[in-house]
C-alpha positions in Angstrom: 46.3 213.1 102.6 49.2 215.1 101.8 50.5 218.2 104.7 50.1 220.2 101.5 46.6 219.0 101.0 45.5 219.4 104.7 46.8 222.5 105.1 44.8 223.5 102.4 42.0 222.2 103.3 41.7 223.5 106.5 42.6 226.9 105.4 39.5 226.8 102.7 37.1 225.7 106.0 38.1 228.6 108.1 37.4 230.9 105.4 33.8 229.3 104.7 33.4 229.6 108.3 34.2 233.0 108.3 31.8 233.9 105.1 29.3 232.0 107.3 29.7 234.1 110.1 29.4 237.4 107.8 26.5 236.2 106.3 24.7 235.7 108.9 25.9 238.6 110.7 24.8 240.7 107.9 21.2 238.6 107.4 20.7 240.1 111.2 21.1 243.7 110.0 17.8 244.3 108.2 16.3 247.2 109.5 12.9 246.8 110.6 10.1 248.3 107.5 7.3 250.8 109.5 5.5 249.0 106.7 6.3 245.4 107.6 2.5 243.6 108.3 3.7 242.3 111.5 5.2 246.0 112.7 1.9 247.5 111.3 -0.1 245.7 113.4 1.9 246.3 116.4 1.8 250.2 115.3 5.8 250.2 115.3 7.3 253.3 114.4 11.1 254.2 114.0 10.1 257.6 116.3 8.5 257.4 119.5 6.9 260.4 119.1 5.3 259.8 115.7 2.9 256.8 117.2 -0.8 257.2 117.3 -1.9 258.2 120.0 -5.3 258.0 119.1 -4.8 254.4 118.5 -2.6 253.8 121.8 -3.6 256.1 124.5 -1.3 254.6 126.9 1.6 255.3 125.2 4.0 258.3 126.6 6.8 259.7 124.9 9.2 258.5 127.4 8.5 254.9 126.2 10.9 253.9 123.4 12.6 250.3 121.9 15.9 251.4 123.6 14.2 250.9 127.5 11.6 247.9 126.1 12.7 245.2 128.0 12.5 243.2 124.6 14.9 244.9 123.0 18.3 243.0 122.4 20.2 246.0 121.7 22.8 248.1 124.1 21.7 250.7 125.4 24.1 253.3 123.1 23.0 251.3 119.7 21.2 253.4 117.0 19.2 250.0 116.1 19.4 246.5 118.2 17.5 243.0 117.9 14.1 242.5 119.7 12.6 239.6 120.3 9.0 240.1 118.4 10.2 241.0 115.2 13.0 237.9 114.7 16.0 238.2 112.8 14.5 242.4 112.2 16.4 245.8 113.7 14.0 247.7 115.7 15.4 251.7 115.8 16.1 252.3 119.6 14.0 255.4 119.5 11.2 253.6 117.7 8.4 252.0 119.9 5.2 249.3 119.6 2.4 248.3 121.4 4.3 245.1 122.7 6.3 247.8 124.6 7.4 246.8 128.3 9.7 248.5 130.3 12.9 247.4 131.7 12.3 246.6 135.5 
């Protein structure tokens, strides 16, 4: 193999790995749908203060994703990873059932 050819070569696999990277970076993104069968059943919302309290008397309105000790997120992030939903963005002020607090 040629310098030319290597050089080449390797240039091409960093920028695959770097599409990788994006890609999957990207995949992570998806927002969370309130009318995702898996958030239904939890009764996510994207606003704490719009869950049914009917359904889930022991939910408060202090109680949101952002202080769930499931979610992935930091603590200033509009939406962050959680650990029920997968690959899905949970909204920091949204809440579920599954909802723990952070000790």
């Amino acid at each position: 193999m040629s310098q030319s050819n290597r050089r080449t070569f390797l240039i091409q696999v960093a920028a695959a790995g770097t599409a990788l990277a994006a890609s999957q970076a990207q995949a992570q993104a998806v927002k969370l749908d309130e009318k995702d069968p898996q958030a239904v059943s939890l009764g996510y919302v994207h606003d704490t203060t719009k869950a049914d309290g009917k359904k889930f008397p022991k939910h408060t309105k202090d109680q949101k994703c952002s202080n769930c000790a499931l979610f992935q997120g930091k603590a200033a992030d509009a939406w962050g990873g959680c650990g029920i939903f997968g690959t899905k963005q949970v909204a920091a002020n949204g809440w579920c059932s599954a909802y723990a607090k952070k000790p």
